[in-house]
N, C-alpha and C positions, 0 to 999 in steps of 0.2 A: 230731202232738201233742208239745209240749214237755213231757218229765219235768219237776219239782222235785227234788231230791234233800234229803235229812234229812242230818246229820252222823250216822249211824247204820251199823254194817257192813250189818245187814239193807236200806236204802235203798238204801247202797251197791253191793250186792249183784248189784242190776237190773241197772245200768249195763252194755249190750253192747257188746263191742267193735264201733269203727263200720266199714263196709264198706271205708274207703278204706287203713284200717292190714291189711287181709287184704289188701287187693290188693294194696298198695306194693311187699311183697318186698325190696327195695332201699335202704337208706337210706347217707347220709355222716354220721361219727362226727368233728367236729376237736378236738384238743388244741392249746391255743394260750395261751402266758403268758410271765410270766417263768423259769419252765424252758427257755422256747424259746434265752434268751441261751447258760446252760452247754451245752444239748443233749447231755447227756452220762450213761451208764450202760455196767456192763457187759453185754457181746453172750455168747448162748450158748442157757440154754433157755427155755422160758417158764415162763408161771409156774405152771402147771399142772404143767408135770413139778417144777419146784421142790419145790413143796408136798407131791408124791408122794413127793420125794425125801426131804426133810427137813423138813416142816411150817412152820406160816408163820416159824418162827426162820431155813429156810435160803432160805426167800425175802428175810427182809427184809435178811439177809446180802448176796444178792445178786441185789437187786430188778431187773431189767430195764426198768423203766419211767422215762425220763429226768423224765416231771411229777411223779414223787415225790424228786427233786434234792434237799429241802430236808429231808425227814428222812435220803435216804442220807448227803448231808455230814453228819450228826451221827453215825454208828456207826461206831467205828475198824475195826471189820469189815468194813466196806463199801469196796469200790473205789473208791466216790464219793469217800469220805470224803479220801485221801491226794491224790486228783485236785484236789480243790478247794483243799488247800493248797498244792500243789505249781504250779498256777494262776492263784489269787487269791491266795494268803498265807491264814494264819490268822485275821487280825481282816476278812479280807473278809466279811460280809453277805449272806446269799440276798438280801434289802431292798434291797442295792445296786446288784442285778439291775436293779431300777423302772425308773429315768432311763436307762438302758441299751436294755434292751426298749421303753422308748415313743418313744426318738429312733429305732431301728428299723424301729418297727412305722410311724411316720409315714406310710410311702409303699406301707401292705397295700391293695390293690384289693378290695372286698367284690362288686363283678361280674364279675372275674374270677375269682373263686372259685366263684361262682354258678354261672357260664357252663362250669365242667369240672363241678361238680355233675351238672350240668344233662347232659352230653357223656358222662356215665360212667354215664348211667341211672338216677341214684340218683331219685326218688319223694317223700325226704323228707331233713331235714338236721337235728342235734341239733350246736349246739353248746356249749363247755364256757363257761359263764357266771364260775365259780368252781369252783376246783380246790382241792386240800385245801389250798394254801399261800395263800387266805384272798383271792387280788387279783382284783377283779370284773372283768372285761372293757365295762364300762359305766358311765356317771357316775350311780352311784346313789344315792338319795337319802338313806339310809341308810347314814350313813359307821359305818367299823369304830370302836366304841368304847376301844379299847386300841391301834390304828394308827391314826395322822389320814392322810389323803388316800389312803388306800390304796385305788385303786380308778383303772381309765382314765379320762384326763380327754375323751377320742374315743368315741362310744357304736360300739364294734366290733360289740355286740350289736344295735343298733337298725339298725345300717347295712347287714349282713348279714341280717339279716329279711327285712327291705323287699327287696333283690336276691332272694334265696331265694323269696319269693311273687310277685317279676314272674316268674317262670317257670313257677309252675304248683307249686310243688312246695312240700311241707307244712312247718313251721318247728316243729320241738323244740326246748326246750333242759335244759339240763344244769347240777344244781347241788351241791355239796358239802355232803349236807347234816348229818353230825353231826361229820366232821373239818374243823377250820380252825385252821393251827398257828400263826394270832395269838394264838391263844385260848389255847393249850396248847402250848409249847413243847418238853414230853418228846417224846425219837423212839420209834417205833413200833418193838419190837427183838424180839416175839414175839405170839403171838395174845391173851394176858393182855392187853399196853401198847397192843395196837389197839383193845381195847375197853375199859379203862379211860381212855385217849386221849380217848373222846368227849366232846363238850359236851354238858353239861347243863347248863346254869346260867341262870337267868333272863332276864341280860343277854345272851346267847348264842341261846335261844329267840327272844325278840323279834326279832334282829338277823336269823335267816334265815329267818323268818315274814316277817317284813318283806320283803327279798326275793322270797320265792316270791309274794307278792303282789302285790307289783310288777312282776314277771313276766308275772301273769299277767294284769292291770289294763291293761298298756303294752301288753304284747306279744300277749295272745291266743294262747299257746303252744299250738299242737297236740302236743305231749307234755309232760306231766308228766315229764323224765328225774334224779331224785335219785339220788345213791349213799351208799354205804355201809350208812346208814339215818338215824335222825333223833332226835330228843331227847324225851327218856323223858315230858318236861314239857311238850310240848305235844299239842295237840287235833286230829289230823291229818284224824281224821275228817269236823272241822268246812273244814279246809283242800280235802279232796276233793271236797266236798260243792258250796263256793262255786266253786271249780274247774267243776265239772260244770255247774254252773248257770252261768254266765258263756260256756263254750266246748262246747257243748253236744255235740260230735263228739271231745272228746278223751281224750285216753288216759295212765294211769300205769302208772311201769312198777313191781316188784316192790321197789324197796329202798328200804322205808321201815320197817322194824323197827325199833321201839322198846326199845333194851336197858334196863334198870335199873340200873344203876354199884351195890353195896351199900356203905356206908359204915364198917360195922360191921364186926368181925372175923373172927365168923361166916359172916358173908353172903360176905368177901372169900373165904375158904376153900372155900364152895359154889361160889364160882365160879370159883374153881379147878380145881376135880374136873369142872365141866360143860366148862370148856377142856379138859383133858386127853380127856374121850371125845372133841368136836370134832376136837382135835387129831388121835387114832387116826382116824378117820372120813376125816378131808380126804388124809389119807395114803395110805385107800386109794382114796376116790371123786374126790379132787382138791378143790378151792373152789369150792365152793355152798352158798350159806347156804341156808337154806327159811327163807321170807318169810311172817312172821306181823303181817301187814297185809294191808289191802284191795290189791287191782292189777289192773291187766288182761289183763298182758302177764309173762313170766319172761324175765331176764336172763342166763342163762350167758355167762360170760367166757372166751374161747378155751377153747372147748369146742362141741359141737355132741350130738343126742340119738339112738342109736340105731334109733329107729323115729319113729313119728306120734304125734305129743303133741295131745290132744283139748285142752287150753287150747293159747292163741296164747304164742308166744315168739320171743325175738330173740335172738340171738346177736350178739356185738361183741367186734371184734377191732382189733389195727393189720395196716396192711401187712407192718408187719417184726413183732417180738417189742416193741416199746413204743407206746406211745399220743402220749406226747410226742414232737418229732424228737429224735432221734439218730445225731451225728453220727458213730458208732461202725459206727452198721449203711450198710455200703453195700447194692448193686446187689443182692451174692449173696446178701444176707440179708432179700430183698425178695419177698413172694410173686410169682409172675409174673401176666403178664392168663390163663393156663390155667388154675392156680389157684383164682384167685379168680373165676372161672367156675364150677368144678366145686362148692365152697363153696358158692354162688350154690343152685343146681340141690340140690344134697345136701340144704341145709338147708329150701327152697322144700318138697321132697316130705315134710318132715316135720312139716311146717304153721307153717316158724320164718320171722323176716325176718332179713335180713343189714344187719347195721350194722357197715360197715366205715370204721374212723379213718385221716385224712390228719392228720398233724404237718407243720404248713410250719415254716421258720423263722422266726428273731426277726422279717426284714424282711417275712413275709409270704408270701413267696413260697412256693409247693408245688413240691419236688425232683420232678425230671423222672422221676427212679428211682420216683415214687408216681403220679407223671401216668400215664406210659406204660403201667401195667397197667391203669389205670382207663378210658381212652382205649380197651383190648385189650377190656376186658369194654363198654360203651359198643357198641361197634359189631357182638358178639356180638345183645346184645339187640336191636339195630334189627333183625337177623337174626330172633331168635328169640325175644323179647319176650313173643309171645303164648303162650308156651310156660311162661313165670314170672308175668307182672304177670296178676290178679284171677283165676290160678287155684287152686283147694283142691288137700290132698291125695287119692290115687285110695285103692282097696279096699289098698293097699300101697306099701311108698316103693319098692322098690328089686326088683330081679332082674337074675342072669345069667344072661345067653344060652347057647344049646348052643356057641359060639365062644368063649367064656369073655370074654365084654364085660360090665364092669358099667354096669346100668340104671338110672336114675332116674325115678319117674313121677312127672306130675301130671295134672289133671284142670279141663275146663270141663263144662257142661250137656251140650256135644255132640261135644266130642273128649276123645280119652287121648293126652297127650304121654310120648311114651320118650325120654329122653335119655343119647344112651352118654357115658359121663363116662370110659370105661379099659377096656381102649386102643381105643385108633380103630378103627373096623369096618372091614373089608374088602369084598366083595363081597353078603354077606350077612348077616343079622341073624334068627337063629330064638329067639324068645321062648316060653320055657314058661308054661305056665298063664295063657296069657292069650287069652281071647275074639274070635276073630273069626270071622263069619259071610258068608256071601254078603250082595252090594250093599254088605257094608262099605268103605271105601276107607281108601286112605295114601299120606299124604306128606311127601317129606321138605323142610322148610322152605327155602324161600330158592333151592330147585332142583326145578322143580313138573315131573310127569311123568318124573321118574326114577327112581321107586319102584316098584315093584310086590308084593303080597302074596299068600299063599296058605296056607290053614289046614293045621297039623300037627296030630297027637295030643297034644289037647290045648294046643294053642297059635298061633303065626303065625309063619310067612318070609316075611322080606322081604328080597327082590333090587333091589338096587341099581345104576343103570346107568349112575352116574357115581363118581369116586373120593373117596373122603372118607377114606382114610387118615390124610392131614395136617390133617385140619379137627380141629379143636377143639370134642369133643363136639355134634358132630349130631345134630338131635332129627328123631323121626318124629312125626308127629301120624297118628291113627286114629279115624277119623269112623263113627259108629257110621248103619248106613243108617236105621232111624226109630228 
């Protein structure tokens, strides 16, 4: 039976997440504009430690993220900021970037992007439609009202679609939805100017309603993915509703917070004081906003959740420390395919999905330094696959072994998967508190009959009779006999 949905949180409310976003586990995250021309930020932490460091003022000091290029050039504080004159000159133009990035991007393959997609496991693809510096990656029909033509004259987004569902695999995308700095040309210089930054304004409202309709009319987007949040003045609920109704298996994700900007001098100073707790807060919890809107799914940004979280979440990260390329970060500032493996499996048992970002460059191309782990983790999962895709988590995410291995679990109807994520096991692997009985059996994946088990106090060993020192987190599975 087909729901209807009401613009209502209550209607909203029902909305389940559908089967195939639990099962996916796996998605690819792309950052791709005209940030991609500079590609350029400082390298060091992320932002997460930033923010613990010094709150969003020492972040936006020194932002790590090269697709935010266009408010770094504006703060003489910022690295960026001396890079770009000392680069372009002073009267150079982020704008100038446009003609630049589109004679580049001319010769980007959207099957070949596909086809690594496709090659690295990933389940599903989000990409970045508009980014806060306002340029669509599609010829939309709705040009910016304060920039004429600002927008791809090549629909990057329609063309990547279409390759992304010949393969099977589910099509998100991603949209800027209350910063765009046509609209608003102050830089973002602490947590006050990030949220006074936002658009509200009528003409603004229209412009990425329009949009997101468009979106979703053309494209049939299997994710709703917004950031930041959205504008105070429009009816999101009614946006979610005709959403649901139209794609009737899709999903939003958490950032669609409607702030209120106050006008008055009062209100300005109230909301100053609610920045300052914020502020203490983020310092010591790091950046996370709590989303007071409807959603399906929670966002944490390089970050991941200590246990098993009963709502669905995703985690999204780059390979290196930015989302855009950066041409700053080589090889050694690159997670490796181990890495982003263990990632993978950690976040899998905590009931999160992994949405992990490729930055190619301006021409298109994805750096081998990003293939090569993704390629690493890809061939993992033809391994051990059933170990991640369409499983829950089990009665607990994690143990270590009597060997000092730490564990990962997850779970189908009729196995329990262990996966040592540190360090590589040796000859044996004895798990406490964990249930096994006679006629239970175990195996270790991808190497059948090399296993063998045998109940301890309170737990199970399992001898192994081939070497997997060097393997890269080896999973057991445990078949329960009825």
């Amino acid at each position: 039976m087909v729901m209807t949905f009401a613009p209502t949180l209550e209607s909203l409310a029902t909305h389940e997440v559908p089967a195939w976003f639990h099962d996916a586990k796996f998605g690819i995250f792309i950052h791709w504009g005209l940030y991609s021309v500079p590609a350029w930020a400082p390298v060091g932490a992320d932002i997460q430690e930033l923010i613990k460091k010094g709150g969003m003022e020492a972040l936006m000091r020194n932002n790590p993220y090269a697709e935010w290029y266009m408010n770094s050039m504006k703060i003489p504080e910022h690295p960026t900021y001396k890079h770009h004159r000392t680069s372009y000159g002073s009267k150079f133009s982020y704008f100038d970037f446009q003609p630049i990035f589109e004679e580049a991007a001319a010769g980007m393959d959207p099957a070949a992007w596909a086809d690594t997609f496709s090659a690295a496991g990933a389940k599903y693809v989000v990409m970045v439609t508009k980014h806060h510096d306002g340029y669509t990656l599609w010829p939309t029909k709705k040009d910016n009202p304060v920039r004429e033509n600002y927008f791809s004259k090549r629909d990057f987004v329609g063309e990547l679609t279409t390759e992304v569902r010949k393969r099977g695999l589910k099509m998100g995308h991603y949209y800027s939805g209350v910063l765009d700095w046509t609209f608003n040309t102050d830089p973002i210089t602490d947590f006050f100017s990030f949220l006074s930054n936002q658009r509200q304004s009528e003409a603004y409202i229209e412009y990425a309603t329009a949009h997101w309709y468009e979106i979703i009319e053309r494209f049939e987007t299997d994710i709703l993915w917004n950031d930041i949040g959205y504008p105070a003045g429009c009816d999101v609920n009614r946006l979610f509703a005709d959403y649901y109704n139209t794609v009737e298996d899709g999903v939003i994700n958490d950032r669609w917070t409607q702030t209120k900007i106050p006008g008055n001098p009062l209100g300005r100073l109230l909301m100053k004081a609610a920045v300052a707790r914020m502020t203490r807060k983020m310092k010591k919890e790091g950046l996370e906003l709590e989303p007071k809107c409807h959603y399906d799914f929670r966002t944490p940004e390089y970050k991941t959740y200590p246990d098993v979280r009963p709502e669905k979440w995703e985690t999204c990260r780059g390979i290196g420390n930015s989302f855009g390329y950066n041409q700053l970060e080589g090889k050694d500032r690159m997670m490796t395919g181990a890495e982003i493996i263990v990632s993978l499996v950690d976040t899998v048992s905590k009931n999160g999905n992994l949405l992990l970002n490729v930055g190619p460059t301006a021409d298109g191309t994805i750096p081998e330094m990003q293939k090569k782990p993704l390629m690493e983790l890809g061939a993992w999962l033809k391994k051990n696959g059933e170990a991640i895709y369409g499983t829950r988590p089990w009665t607990r995410p994690d143990a270590r072994t009597l060997e000092g291995n730490d564990i990962r679990f997850t779970r189908t109807e009729r196995a329990v998967y262990a996966t040592v994520i540190d360090p590589a096991p040796r000859s044996t692997i004895s798990i406490p508190d964990f249930p096994f009985a006679a006629g239970d059996s175990v195996e270790l994946l991808g190497e059948p009959g090399t296993a063998a088990a045998e109940p301890i106090d309170r737990g199970v060993r399992v001898t192994l009779k081939t070497d997997v020192s060097k393997t890269v987190a080896p999973v057991l599975r445990f078949t329960r006999a009825s």
